[in-house]
N, C-alpha and C positions, 0 to 999 in steps of 0.2 A: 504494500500500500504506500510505504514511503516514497517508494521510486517513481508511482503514479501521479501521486500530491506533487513532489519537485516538477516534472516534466508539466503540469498543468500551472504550476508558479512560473516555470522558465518559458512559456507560452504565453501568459497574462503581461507579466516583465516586459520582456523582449520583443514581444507582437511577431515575434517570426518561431515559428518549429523545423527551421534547419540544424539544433544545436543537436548533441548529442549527451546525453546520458553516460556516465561510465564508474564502474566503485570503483573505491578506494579502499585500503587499511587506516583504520583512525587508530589515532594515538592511544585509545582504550585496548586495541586490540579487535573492534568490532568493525565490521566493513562500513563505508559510508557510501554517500553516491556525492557524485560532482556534474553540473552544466559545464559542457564544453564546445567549444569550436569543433565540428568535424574534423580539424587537421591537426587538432592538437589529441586527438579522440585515439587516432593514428600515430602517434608520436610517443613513444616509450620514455624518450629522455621526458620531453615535456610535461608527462602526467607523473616522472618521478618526480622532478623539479615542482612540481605541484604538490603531491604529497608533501615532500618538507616543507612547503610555505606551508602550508595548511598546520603539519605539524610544528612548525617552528611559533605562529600565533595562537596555537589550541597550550602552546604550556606558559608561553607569556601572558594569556587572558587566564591562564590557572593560577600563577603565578601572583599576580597584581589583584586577585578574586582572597586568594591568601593572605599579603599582604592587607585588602582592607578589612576582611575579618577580623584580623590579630588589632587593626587599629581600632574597631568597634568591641569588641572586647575589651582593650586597656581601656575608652574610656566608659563602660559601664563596668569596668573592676574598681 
């Protein structure tokens, strides 16, 4: 169903359904899905180069999510 839901938001978005659909491995370990350019759909390096952005902001936004925790924490300790 999630892959449904994405390709009807990247259709609503984008007004065009020439993109492509394609998973990925998330940083949890669980697959994800990504909108793509047909040629980037096709391109190994590109959708690896993708994974790491993807991963590279999934532990910086975990990160700084930590970060303001600990700060909401000290000030109601």
């Amino acid at each position: 169903m999630q892959r449904e839901y994405l390709a009807l938001l990247a259709v609503l978005i984008t007004g065009r359904s020439d993109h492509r659909l394609v998973r990925l491995p998330g940083v949890d370990g669980l697959p994800g899905w990504a909108v793509v350019e047909a040629h980037v759909a096709d391109d190994g390096a590109a959708l690896d180069a993708l994974c790491r952005q993807i991963t590279v902001r999934a532990r910086a936004g975990a990160q700084s999510a930590f970060a303001l925790e600990s700060l909401w924490d000290q000030d109601r300790g």
